[in-house]
C-alpha positions as CSV (number, residue, x, y, z in Angstrom):
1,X,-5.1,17.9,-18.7
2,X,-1.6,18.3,-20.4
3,X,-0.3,17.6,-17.2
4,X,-1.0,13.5,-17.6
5,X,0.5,13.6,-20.9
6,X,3.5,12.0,-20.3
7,X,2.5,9.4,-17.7
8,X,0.3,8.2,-20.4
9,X,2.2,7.8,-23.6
10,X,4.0,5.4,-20.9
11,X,0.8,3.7,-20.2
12,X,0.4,3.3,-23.5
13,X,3.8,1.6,-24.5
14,X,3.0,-0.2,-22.2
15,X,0.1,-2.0,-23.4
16,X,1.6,-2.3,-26.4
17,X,4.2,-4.2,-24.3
18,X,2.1,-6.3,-23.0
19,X,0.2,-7.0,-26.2
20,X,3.0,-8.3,-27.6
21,X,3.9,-10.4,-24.7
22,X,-0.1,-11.8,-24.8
23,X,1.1,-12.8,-28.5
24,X,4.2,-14.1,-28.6
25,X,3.9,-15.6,-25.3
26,X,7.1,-14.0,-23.8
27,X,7.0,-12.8,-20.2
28,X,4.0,-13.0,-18.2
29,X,1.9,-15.0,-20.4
30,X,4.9,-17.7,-20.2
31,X,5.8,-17.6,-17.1
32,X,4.1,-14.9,-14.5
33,X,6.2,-15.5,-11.9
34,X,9.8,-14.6,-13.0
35,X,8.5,-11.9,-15.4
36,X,7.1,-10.2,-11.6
37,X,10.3,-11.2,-10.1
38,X,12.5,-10.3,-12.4
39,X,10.9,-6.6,-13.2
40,X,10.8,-5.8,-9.6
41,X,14.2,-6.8,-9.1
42,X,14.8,-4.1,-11.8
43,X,12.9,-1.6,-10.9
44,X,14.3,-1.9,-7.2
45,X,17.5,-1.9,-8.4
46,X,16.9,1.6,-10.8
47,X,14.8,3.0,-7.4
48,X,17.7,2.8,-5.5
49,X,20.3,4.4,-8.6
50,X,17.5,7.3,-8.3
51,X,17.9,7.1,-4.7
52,X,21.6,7.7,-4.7
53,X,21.5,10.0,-7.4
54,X,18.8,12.3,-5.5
55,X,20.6,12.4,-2.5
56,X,24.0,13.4,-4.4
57,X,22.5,15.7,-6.0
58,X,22.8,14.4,-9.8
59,X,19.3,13.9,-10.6
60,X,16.6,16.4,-9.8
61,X,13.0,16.5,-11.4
62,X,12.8,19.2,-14.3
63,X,9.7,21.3,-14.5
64,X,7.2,20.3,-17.4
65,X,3.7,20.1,-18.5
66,X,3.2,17.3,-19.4
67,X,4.1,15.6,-15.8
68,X,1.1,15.2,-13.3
69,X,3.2,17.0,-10.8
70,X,3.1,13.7,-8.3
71,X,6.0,12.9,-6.6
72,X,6.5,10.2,-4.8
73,X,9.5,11.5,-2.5
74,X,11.8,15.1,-3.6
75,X,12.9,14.9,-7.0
76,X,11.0,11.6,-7.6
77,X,8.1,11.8,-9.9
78,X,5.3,9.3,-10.3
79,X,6.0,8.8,-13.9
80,X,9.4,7.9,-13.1
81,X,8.2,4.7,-11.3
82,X,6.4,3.9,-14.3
83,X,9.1,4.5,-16.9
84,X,11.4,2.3,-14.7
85,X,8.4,-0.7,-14.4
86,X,8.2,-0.1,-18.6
87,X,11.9,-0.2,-19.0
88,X,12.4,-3.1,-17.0
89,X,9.4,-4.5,-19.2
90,X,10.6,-3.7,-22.5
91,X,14.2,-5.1,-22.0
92,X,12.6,-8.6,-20.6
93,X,10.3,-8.4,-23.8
94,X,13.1,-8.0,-26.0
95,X,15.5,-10.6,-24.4
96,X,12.8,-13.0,-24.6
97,X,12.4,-12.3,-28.3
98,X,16.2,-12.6,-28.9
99,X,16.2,-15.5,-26.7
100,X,13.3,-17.2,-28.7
101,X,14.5,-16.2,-32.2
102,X,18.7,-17.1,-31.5
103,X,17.4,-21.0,-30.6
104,X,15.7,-21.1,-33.7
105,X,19.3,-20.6,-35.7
């Protein structure tokens, strides 16, 4: 059961992500299509950084517990798919926030 501890404490932040989007109106809630386009560019984008990094021999998945043990390719973990989708997610949240806030001075 430890083993999905991880993947879920990313879950998790990221419903609170998208509770604050749902609030404030910021990504998807204002405008689902370039919130979709513009994480998956992103995330591609990181996917392919991991890529290169695997295949150089930079990056490689640590051992831990609290990872599922899912990879999607060598040295690729589920969860890092996920932490790349929240990442992409959190920085459009908090440009959006900047964005809306800096018009308002």
């Amino acid at each position: 059961m430890m083993g999905f501890v991880y993947l879920s404490a990313i879950l998790f932040s990221m419903f609170g992500m998208a509770t604050l989007d749902h609030k404030f109106k910021l990504a998807f809630f204002h405008d689902r299509f370039r919130a979709a386009l513009t994480i998956a560019t992103g995330v591609l984008i990181f996917i392919l950084w991991d890529i290169a990094g695997i295949a150089l021999g930079i990056f490689s998945a640590g051992a831990s517990q609290y990872m599922t043990g899912f990879f999607l390719a060598p040295d690729f973990p589920i969860e890092e798919l996920f932490f790349l989708t929240f990442l992409c997610y959190f920085t459009l949240i908090l440009y959006r926030i900047l964005e809306t806030r800096w018009q308002r001075t």
